[in-house]
Structures are given as structure tokens and as C-alpha cells.
C-alpha positions in Angstrom: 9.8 52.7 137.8 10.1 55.3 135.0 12.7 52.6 133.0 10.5 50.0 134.0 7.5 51.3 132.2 9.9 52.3 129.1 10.6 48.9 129.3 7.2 47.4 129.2 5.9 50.0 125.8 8.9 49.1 123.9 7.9 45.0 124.3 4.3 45.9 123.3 5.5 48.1 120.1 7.6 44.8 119.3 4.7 42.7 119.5 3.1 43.4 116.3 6.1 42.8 114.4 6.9 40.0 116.0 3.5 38.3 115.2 4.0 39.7 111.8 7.7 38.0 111.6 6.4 34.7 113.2 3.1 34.1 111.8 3.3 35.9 108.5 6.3 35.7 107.4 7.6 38.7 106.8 11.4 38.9 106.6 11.2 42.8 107.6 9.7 42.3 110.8 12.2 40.1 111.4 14.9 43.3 111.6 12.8 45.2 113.3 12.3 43.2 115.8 15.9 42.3 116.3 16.5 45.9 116.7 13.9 46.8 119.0 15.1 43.6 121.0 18.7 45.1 121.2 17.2 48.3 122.8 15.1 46.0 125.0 18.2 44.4 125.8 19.6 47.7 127.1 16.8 49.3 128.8 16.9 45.9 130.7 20.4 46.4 131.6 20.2 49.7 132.9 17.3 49.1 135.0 19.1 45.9 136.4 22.1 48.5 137.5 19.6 51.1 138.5 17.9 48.5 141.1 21.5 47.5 142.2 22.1 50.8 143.2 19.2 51.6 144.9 19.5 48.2 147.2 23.5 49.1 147.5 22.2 52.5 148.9 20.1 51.4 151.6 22.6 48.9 153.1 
């Protein structure tokens, strides 16, 4: 659950850039947020392996 909650803080520290990159325009928001979606992107990854091998376990 650890991951999981990583998971959620590092979407909420994207939001602001985000809105910033979306709403306001700002070009360097834009790369941050593609870079923090990169690390999202692998947090997600290892939590879907992590929950793979917690079901394979109790089989």
C-alpha cells in the first residue's frame, strides 16, 4: 500500500503544473509534467507487478 500512496502524492504534485501547463500556458510545466508522468508511469508498473505477486503467492 506503501507504492500505492507514493503513487497517489506524486499525481497531486503534478497537478499544479498541469493546471499551470493547461490553463496558463506555460511551456515549462509542460516538461515537468511529462517527467513526473514518466515516474508516474513507473511507480504504476511496479505496483501492478507487486499486486501480481502478492495474488501469485496465495494461490
Amino acid at each position: 500500500m506503501e507504492k500505492f500512496d507514493q503513487l497517489v502524492k506524486l499525481i497531486e504534485e503534478t497537478k499544479s503544473d498541469a493546471d499551470k501547463f493547461y490553463n496558463s500556458d506555460v511551456q515549462a510545466a509542460g516538461t515537468r509534467v511529462r517527467g513526473k508522468m514518466q515516474e508516474i508511469k513507473k511507480l504504476a508498473q511496479d505496483i501492478r507487478v507487486e499486486v501480481q505477486d502478492i495474488k501469485n503467492s496465495k494461490k
